[in-house]
N, C-alpha and C positions, 0 to 999 in steps of 0.2 A: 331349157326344156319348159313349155309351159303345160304350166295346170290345169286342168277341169274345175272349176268352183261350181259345189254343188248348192241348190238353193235348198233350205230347208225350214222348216213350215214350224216357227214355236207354237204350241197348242198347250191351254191352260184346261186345266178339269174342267169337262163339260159340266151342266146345267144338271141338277138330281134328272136320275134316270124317269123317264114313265113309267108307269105301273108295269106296262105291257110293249110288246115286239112287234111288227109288223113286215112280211115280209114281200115284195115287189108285186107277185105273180097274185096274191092274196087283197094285196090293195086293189088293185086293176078291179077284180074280180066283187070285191066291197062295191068300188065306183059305178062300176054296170049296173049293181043291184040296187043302186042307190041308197046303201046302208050306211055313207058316211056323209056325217053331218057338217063338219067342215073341213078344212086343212087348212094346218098350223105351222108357216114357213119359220123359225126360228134361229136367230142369229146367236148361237152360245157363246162364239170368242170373234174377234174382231174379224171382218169377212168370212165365216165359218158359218154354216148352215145347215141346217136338219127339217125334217119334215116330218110333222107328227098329224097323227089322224085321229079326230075325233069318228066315235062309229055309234050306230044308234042303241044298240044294245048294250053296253060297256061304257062303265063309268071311266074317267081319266081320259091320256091320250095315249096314243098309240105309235111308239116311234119306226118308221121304215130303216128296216137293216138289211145290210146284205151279208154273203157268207162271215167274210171277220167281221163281222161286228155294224154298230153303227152305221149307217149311209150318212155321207157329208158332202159338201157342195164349198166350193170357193166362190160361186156367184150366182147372183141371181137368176141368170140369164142362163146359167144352167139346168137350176130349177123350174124356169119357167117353160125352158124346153121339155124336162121331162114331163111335167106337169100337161102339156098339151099331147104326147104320145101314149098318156097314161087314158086322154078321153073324160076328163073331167066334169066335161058338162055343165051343168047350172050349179057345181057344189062350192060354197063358200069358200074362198081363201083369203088367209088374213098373214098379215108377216108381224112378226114381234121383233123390233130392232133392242140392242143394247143401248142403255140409255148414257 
């Protein structure tokens, strides 16, 4: 009888949380009005990614979550797609790799 081996994903404690939440429909809606001043692609664990938003009103960064929790990315090129359906426009993005 053969097995199913399932692949599963070691994750070490993410990076200290940001101050503040951000959630999908709210970013979009920042980005239109051109209230955020950059985005912050950052790698917390080894190919693991998150996106934080700087916003002009609001000191710190602002991390985008979905319903559970956190939003994460295995790759860039995931980010980078959603990053372009989001309508990003002229607004800064920078990636923070682990060193």
């Amino acid at each position: 009888m053969a097995t199913t081996m399932r692949r599963t994903h070691k994750r070490t404690a993410p990076q200290p949380a940001p101050e503040h939440a951000i959630a999908h429909a709210a970013l979009v809606e920042y980005l239109g009005a051109s209230a955020v001043t950059e985005l912050v692609i950052v790698e917390y664990d080894q190919r693991l990614y998150r996106i934080e938003a700087q916003l002009t009103w609001r000191s710190g960064r602002s991390v985008l979550v979905a319903a559970r929790g956190e939003r994460t990315f295995r790759s860039l090129d995931t980010v980078a797609t959603l990053l372009r359906t989001m309508g990003i426009g002229a607004t800064l993005v920078r990636v923070e790799l682990r060193g």
